[in-house]
C-alpha positions as CSV (number, residue, x, y, z in Angstrom):
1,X,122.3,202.6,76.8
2,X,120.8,200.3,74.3
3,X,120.6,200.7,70.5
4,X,117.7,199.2,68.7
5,X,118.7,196.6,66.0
6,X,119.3,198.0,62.5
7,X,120.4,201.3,63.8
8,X,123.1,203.8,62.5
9,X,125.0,204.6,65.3
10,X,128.3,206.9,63.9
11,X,128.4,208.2,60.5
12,X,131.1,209.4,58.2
13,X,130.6,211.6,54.6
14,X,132.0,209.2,52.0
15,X,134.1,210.2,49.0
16,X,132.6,211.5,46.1
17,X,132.3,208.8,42.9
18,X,131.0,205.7,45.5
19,X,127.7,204.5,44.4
20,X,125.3,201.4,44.7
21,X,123.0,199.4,42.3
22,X,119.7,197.7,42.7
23,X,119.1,194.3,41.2
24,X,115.6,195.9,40.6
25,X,117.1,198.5,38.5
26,X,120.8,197.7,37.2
27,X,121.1,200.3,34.5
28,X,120.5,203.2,37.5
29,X,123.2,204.4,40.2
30,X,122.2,206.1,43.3
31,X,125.0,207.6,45.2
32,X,126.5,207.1,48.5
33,X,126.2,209.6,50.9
34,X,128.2,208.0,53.7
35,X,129.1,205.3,55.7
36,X,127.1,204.1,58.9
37,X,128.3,201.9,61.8
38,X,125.3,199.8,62.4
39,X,124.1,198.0,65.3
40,X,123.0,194.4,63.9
41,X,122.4,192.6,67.2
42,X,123.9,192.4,70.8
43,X,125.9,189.0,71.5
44,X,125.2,186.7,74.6
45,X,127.2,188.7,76.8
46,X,125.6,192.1,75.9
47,X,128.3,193.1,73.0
48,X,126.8,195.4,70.3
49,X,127.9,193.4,67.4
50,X,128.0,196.5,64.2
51,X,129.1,196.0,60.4
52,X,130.0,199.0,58.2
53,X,127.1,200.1,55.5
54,X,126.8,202.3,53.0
55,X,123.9,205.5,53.0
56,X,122.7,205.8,49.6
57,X,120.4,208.0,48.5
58,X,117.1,206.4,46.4
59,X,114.0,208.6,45.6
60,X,114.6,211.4,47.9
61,X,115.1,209.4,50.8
62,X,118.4,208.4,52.4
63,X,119.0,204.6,53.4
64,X,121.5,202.2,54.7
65,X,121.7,198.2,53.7
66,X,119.6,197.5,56.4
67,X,117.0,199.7,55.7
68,X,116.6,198.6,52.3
69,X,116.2,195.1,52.9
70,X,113.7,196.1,55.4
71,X,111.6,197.8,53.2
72,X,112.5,196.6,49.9
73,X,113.0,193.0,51.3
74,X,116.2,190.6,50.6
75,X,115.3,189.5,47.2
76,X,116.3,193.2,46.0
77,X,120.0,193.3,46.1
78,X,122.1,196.3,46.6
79,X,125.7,196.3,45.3
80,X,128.3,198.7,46.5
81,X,130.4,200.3,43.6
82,X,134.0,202.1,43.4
83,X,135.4,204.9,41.8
């Protein structure tokens, strides 16, 4: 089975006091939910290649990294911070 690109594909709760910051909006935190296992791309010889992001919550709606950039676009940074 094949996982479209972008796509959280295992998820994990994350500990309480993890948070990221917009470069849009630096005085306000949103917090992280958990941590996703996405699916980026597939390699030449059909290996899922995944990174690690965080799901933060932002106006009511839950998102990972890629997700943001998708809708927010690249120029709008997120930075993971710890507690």
């Amino acid at each position: 089975m094949k996982y479209v690109e972008d796509s959280p594909i295992a998820l994990t709760t994350a500990a309480p006091g993890w948070y990221v910051r917009t470069s849009s909006s630096t005085d306000n935190s949103y917090p992280i939910v958990a941590w996703a296992t996405v699916l980026q791309t597939y390699s030449a010889d059909g290996a899922a290649v995944t990174t690690i992001e965080p799901v933060f919550l932002y106006g009511g709606v839950l998102h990972t990294s890629s997700e943001w950039y998708e809708a927010m676009g690249q120029d709008n940074r997120i930075r993971v911070i710890a507690p």
